[in-house]
N, C-alpha and C positions, 0 to 999 in steps of 0.2 A: 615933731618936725612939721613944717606948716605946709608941705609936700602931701605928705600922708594925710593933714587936717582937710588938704581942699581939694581930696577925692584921687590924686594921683601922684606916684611916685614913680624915678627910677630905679631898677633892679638897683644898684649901686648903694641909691639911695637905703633903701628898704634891709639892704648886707647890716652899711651904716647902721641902721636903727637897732637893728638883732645885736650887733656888738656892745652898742652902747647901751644895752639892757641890763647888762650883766653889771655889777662888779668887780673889784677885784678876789671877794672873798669867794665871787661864783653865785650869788644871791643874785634873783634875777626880779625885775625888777616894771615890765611889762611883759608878761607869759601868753597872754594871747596872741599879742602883735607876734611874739618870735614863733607859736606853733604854729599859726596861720602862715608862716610864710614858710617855713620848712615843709609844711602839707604841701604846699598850694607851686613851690616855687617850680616845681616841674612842667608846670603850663607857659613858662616864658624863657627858661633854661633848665638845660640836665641837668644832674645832680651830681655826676661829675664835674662840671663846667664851674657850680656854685663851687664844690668842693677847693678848686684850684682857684678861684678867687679869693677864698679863705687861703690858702699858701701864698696867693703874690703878697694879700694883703700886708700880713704875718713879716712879709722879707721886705716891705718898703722902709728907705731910709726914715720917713717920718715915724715909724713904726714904733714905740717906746713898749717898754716891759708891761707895761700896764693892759696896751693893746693886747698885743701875740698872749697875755693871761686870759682874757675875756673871751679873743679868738675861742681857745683852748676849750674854755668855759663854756660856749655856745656850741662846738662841735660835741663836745659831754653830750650836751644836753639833746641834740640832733642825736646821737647814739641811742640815749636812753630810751627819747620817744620813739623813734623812728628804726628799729633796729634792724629789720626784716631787707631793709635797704643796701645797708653795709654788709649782709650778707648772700644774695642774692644780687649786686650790682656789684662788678668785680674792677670795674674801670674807678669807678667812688673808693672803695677801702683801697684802692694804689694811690688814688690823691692822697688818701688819708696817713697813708703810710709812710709816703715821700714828708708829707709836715711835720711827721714825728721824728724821722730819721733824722731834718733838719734841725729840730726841736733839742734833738739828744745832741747832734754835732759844733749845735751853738754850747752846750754845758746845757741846758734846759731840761733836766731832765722830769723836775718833776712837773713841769709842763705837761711833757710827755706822753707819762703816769695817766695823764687825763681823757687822755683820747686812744687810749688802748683799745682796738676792736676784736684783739685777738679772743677777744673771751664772748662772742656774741653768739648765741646757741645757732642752729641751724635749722633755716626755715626751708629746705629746700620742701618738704611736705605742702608747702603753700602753691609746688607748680605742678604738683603732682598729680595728673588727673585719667583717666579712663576715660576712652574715648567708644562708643558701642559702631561697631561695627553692622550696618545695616545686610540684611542678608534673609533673599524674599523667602527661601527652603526656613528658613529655621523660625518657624512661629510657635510661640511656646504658649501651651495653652492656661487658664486661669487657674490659680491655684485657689483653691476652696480652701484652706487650712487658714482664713481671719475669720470664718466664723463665728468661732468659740471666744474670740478677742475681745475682751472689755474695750468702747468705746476710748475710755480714759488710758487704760495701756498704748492703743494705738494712737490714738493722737499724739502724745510722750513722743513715739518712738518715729513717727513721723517727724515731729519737732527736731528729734535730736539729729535726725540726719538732715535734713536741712539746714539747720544751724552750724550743724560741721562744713556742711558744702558751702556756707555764706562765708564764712568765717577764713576760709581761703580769696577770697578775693580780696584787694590790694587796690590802694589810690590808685595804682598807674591803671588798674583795671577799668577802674570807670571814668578817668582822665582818656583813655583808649577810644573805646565806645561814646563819649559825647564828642570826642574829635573827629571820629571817622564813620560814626554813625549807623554803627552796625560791629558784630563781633566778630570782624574777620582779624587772624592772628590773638583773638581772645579766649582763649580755652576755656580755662577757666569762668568767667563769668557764662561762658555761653555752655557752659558744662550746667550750673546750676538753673540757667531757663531751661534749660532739657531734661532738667529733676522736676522743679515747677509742673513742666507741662505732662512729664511720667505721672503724678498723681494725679491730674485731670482725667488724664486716659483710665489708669489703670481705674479709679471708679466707677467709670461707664460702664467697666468691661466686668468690673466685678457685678455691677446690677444686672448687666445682658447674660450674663452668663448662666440666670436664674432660667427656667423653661416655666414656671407658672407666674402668673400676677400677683400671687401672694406674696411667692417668696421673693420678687424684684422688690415688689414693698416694704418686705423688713429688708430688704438690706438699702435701699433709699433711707430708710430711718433709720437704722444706724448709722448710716454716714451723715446725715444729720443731728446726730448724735454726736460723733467724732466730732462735727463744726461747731457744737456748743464748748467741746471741752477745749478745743482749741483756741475759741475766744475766750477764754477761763485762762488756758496758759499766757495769754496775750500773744499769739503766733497766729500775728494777722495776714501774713504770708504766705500760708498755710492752706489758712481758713478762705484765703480767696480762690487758690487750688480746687480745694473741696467745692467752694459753691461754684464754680464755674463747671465743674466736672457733670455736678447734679443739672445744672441748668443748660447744659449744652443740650441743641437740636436733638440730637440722637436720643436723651433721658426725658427731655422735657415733653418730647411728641408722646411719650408713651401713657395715654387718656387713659386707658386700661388700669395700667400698673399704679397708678397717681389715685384714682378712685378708690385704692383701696389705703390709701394714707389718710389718716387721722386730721381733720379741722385745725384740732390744734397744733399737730407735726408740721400740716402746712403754712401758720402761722408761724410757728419757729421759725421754719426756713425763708419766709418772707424777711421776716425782722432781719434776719441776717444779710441776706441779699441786699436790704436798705442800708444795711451797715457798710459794704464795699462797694456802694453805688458809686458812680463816675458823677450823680449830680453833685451841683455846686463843686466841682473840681475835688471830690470826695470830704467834701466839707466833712460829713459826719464822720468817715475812719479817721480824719486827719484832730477831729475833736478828741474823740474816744482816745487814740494814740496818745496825743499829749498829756491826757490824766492817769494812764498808763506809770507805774514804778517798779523798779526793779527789771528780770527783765523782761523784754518788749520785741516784739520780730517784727521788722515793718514790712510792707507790702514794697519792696523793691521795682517793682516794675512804677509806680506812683513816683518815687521818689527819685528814679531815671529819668521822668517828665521833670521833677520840675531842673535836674541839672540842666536838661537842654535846654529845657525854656527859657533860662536864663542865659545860658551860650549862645541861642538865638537871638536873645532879646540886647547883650550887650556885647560891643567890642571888647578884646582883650586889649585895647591899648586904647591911652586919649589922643594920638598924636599917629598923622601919617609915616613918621619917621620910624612909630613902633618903639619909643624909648621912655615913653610914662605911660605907668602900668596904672589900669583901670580899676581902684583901690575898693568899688563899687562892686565889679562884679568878681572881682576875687575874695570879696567879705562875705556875697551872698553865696558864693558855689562852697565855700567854707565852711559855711553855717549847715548847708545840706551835708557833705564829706563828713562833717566831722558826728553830725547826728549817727549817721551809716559806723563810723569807727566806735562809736561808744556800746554799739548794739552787742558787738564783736566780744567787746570785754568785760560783758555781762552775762554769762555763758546761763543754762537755764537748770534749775534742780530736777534733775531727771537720774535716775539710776537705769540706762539702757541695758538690755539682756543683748547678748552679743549675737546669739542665735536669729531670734527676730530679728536685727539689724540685718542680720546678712538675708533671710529669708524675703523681708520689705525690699530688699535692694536689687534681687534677683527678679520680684515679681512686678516691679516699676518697669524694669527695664525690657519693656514690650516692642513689637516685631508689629504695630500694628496702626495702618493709615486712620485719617479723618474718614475716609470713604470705607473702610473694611467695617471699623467702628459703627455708621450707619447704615451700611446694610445689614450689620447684625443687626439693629436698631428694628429697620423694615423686614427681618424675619420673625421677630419676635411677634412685633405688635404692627401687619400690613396695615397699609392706610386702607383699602376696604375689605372686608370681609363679609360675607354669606349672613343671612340668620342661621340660626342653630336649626330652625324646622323648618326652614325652605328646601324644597322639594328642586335638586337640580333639573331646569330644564333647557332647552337646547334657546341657542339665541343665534340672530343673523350673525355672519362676521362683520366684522365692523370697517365701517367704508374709511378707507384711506385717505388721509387729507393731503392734499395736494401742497407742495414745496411750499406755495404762496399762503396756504391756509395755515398749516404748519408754522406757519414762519409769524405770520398775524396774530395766530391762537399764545404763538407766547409772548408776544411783546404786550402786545393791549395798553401804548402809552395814551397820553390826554394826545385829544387833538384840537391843535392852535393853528388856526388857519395862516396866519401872519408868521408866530413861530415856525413853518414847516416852509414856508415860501421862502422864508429869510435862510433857513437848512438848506433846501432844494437851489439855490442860488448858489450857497458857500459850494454844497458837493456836485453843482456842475462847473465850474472856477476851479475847480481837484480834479475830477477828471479829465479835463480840456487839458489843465498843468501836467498832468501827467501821462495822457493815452495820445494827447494831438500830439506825435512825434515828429510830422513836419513841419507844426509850428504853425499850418495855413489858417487856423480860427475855425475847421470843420473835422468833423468826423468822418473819415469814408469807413469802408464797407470791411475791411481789415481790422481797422483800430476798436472799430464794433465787438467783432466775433472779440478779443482779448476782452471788454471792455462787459461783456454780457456773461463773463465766466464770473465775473464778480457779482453781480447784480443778479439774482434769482426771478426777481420781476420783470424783466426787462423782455419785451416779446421780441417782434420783425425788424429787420433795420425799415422795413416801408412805413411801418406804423410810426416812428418817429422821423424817418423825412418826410412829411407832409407835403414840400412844392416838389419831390418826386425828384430832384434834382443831382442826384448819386451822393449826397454829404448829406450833414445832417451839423445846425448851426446850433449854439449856446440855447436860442430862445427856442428850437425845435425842441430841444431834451427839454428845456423848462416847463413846457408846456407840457410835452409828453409827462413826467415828473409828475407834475401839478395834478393834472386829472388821474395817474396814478393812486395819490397819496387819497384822491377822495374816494376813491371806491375802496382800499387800503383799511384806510383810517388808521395810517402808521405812519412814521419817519423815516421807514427804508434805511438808505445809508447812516442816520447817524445813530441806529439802534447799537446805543454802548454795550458794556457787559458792567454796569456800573457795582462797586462795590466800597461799601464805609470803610475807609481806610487811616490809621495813623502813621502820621508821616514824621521820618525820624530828620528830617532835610529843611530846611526854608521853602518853604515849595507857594506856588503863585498860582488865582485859578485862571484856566486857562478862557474863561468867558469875561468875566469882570477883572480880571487882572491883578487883583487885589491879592495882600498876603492871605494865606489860610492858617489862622490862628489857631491855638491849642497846642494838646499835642496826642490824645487818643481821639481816634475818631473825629479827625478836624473837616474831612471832607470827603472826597469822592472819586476813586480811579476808577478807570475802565481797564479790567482783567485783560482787553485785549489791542487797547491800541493803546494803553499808560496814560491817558487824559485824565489831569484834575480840575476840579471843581469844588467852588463850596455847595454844601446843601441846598442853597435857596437857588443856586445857579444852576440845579445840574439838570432840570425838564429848559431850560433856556440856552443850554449850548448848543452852538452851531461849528462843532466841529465834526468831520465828517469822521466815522471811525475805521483809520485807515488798514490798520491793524487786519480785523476780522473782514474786509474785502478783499486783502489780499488772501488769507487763509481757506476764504469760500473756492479760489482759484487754483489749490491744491499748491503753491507754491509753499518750497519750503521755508519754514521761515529761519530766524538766525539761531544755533546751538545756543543752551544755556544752560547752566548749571543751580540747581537752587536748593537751598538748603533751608528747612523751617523751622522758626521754635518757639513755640504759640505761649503768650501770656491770657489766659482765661481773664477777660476783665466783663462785670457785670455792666448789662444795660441799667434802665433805668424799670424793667420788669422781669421778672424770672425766666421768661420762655423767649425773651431776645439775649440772654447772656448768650455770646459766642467767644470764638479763639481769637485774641490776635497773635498776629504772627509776626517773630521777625525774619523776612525773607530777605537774605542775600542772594541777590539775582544779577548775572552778569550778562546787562542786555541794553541795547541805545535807549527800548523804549519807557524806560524805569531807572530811579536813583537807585546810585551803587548800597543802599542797603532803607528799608524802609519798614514799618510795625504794620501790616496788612490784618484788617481784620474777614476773615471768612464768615460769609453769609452762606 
């Protein structure tokens, strides 16, 4: 059709094509074009909706035998493929039912015959999920009994429950999550980032759980071990769990236990870390992968990127009116979906012991935060310690630094004379907007006291009215400000809580305005007032951070509910790999769901 040829088609149109694929014998006749649209059609109608377009079709006067065959013919074939659908969508098999009923009522029977879904096994196993119940009493402690475990047993037995756990999620599952951007109402998938991110954890916890340097060491190599065999079974999925686990903050700080790892261990583990680098947009996993045969576990969180990227980067339609479908980026989200579905039906040669399954699945399933994690971390291996023959002696106490000192000792940003002038300008323009409540262009003596709850640096109201004159004007605070910032040698108000973040949204930076491209680690939130930035922009924002001067003032801020579930993705060196997170967070100053990486 010259519709389809020149990038865009209507739904209609596209039915048309599926039909006329077939013929009468049922031999079909372009097989891409029709799975592609059977996968895909859910992004632009339900699958009931198509269903009953196949029944008007079927009953139009134009309608000849030939048609309502091929009809018949394509519904098969949507059966055969697709079958998970017709039995788990109960609105779908009643269209399907009513066209057969019709089918048999014209004499049609062996029409009929064809589109039987009576006989479709039952997936409901595919919605079936365990959900852990959080609960701070019941922390369960590490079980020592992987010891004894052949690296190569465990890897297997990891694979194989992960592969079970992929292997339930379903197009609509990741049609879901690139719509809405985040896993809320997804179980399922957000069941398996929370296996993902259980192996991360439960690693750490298995090293920490060591009490000498030696023995965190052998078990560092063995679980570098495990990551060898895993990239052996091609369970790159897996394999980025494992490195992420080993490379997080909490494992990697540990100088100690690392010293006692072998040159060439650390070598291993580099190579491999290179292997699920983020650079070049994972160029090298994504090489590796494709020479890959047989089967192959992809690294799912990579391949979440590029759905959205693609969601973000093109409309679902060519046309305001939304009736020619964008035949471009339904090819490309295609090519990714259907990569994801062939994983599925390539299942892996593992003969699992049921035992360790259930044993792996009990001791994933930990009671334990990012912060719990490293402060085991900081009990094991303190950041200082004594010599071994120093002689404790008494030392002064240590003098208290004062709020401002405090406050200075941890920011320590550059200082830009012009950038801090062009800040100190935007945040007295924010405070005037917000604390002058009568509007007159001054500060009095009232708006002050609110006004110095936020501001820790902020001394006398006399010191900032200068002409003495009971207010205090725009250029009196600028000034004040100004000579502030120099004895300082800080930014004051616009000291963000900045944090490398991917963003699962179109998001804009809020200094240059510009889109922020990617999609892990594209640019820059502030933990505490939700400001983005790209990287080169974020020492050049002049947005005041409004967030954390109000929280300085003990106000409380708005309820929120957050729930997290960390993709381990490497930097681009061992000791910066950290979590990302997807946090669903229900708050003004944040997208309703975003991939947050923790520093």
């Amino acid at each position: 059709m010259e519709a389809l040829s020149a990038g865009s088609a209507t739904v209609d149109d596209l039915v048309e094509a599926c039909v006329q694929a077939f013929d009468d014998a049922g031999s079909l006749q372009n097989g891409s074009l029709v799975r592609m649209f059977l996968m895909m059609h859910p992004w632009y109608l339900p699958s009931h909706d198509l269903a009953r377009k196949l029944l008007l079709k079927s009953q139009e006067e134009s309608a000849t035998p030939e048609v309502r065959t091929r009809i018949c013919h394509l519904v098969k074939f949507w059966i055969s493929e697709f079958p998970v659908e017709f039995n788990l969508n109960p609105a779908l098999a009643e269209q399907i039912r009513d066209l057969r009923e019709k089918l048999n009522t014209e004499g049609n029977e062996k029409e009929s015959q064809l589109i039987n879904i009576e006989s479709v096994p039952s997936y409901k196993w595919k919605r079936q999920v365990t959900q852990r119940v959080t609960s701070l009493s019941k922390k369960r402690k590490m079980s020592l009994l992987f010891d004894h475990l052949d690296s190569s047993e465990l890897a297997e037995h990891l694979t194989y429950l992960e592969y079970k756990s992929f292997c339930k999620i379903m197009f609509q599952d990741y049609h879901s999550f690139v719509r809405h951007g985040c896993t809320v109402d997804n179980p399922i998938l957000e069941r398996f980032i929370s296996l993902f991110n259980s192996v991360s954890r439960w690693i750490q916890l298995m090293v920490l759980s060591k009490p000498t340097v030696q023995q965190r060491a052998a078990v560092l190599c063995h679980f570098i071990c495990v990551a060898q065999k895993l990239l052996q079974l091609q369970n790159f999925n897996t394999l980025m769990a494992v490195v992420g686990g080993l490379s997080n903050s909490s494992i990697s700080r540990l100088k100690d236990t690392h010293a006692h790892v072998s040159n060439d261990t650390h070598k291993v583990f580099n190579d491999l870390v290179d292997l699920v680098t983020s650079c070049g947009n994972y160029s090298r996993y994504r090489r590796r992968f494709s020479e890959c045969v047989g089967f192959r576990f992809p690294i799912l969180g990579v391949h979440l990127k590029d759905l959205i990227a693609v969601h973000v980067a093109l409309p679902d339609w060519n046309d305001p009116e939304k009736t020619q479908v964008n035949m471009a980026k339904t090819q490309q989200l295609y090519a990714i979906l259907q990569e994801l579905a062939l994983v599925q039906n390539t299942p892996p040669s593992i003969d699992a012991n049921t035992d360790l399954l259930n044993l792996l699945t009990v001791s994933l399933d930990q009671y334990h935060t990012e912060d719990e994690i490293y402060q085991l971390s900081l009990q094991r291996e303190p950041r200082s310690t004594k010599p071994a023959n120093s002689s404790p002696s008494p030392s002064p106490a240590p003098k208290r630094l004062s709020v401002i000192d405090e406050w200075v000792a941890a920011v320590k940003p550059k200082a830009d004379p012009a950038l801090i002038s062009k800040h100190i300008e935007k945040m007295v323009d924010s405070v005037f907007k917000n604390f002058d409540t009568d509007g007159d262009g001054h500060i009095s003596r009232e708006e002050f006291e609110i006004i110095r709850n936020n501001f820790p640096y902020l001394s006398k109201f006399g010191e900032l009215d200068t002409n003495q004159d009971g207010r205090i004007s725009k250029e009196e605070m600028i000034d004040y400000f100004m000579k502030a910032s120099s004895l300082l040698n800080c930014k004051m108000g616009f000291v963000h809580m900045f944090t490398e973040t991917t963003y699962m949204k179109p998001t804009f930076c809020d200094h240059c305005t510009g889109f922020i491209w990617g999609f892990y680690k594209q640019g820059y939130k502030c933990k505490a007032c939700g400001v983005n930035c790209h990287k080169a922009c974020r020492s050049r924002l002049a947005v005041e951070c409004r967030k954390r001067t109000r929280s300085i003032s003990h106000e409380t801020p708005t309820s929120r509910q957050t729930r997290s579930y960390s993709f381990p993705l490497p930097s681009n060196a061992p000791a910066s790999l950290q979590s990302t997170v997807i946090a669903e967070e229900d708050s003004d100053a944040v997208s309703d769901a975003m991939l947050d990486v923790q520093l």
